[in-house]
C-alpha positions as CSV (number, residue, x, y, z in Angstrom):
1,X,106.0,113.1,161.4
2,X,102.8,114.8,161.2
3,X,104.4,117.8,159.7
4,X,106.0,115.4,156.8
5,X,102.3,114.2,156.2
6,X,101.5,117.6,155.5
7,X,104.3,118.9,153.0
8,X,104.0,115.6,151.2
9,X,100.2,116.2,150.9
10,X,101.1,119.9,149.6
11,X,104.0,119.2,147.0
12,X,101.6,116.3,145.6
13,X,99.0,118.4,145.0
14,X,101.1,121.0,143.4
15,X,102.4,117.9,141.2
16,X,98.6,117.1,140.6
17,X,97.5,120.3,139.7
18,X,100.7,120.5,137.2
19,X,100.7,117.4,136.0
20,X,97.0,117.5,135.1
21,X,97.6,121.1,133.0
22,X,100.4,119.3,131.1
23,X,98.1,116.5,130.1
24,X,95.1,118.1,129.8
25,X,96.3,121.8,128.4
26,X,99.7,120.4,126.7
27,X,101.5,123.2,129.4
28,X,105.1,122.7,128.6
29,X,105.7,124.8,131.7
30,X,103.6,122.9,133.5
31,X,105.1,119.7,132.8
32,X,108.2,121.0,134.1
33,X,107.2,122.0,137.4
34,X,105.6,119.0,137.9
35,X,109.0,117.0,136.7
36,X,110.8,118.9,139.6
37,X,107.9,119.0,142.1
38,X,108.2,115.1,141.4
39,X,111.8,115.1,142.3
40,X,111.0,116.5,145.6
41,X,108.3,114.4,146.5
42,X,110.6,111.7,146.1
43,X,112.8,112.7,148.6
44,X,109.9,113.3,150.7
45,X,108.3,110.1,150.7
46,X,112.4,108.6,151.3
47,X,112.3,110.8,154.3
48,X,108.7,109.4,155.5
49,X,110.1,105.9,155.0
50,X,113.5,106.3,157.0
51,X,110.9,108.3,159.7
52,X,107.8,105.0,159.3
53,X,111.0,102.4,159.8
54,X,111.7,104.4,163.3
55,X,109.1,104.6,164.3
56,X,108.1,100.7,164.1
57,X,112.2,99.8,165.6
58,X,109.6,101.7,169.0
């Protein structure tokens, strides 16, 4: 679980950083990687959820 914690922590601050450039820079390119980092860290945080509801069935 710990390991989860920290790729969810690393794909959202790639998403940050991305997102941020999009908004802030208009970075069409950065938009899109943060439009498929975001799809990622969706299935992440499903994963952390199916692990959390596991953990608390303990």
């Amino acid at each position: 679980m710990n390991e989860l914690l920290t790729q969810i922590q690393d794909v959202y601050a790639a998403f940050s950083t991305d997102a941020a450039l999009q908004i802030e820079k208009n970075n069409k390119a950065a938009g899109t990687r943060a439009r498929k980092t975001s799809l990622e860290l969706e299935k992440l945080m499903k994963e952390f959820r199916k692990l959390s509801l596991e953990e608390s069935k303990k």
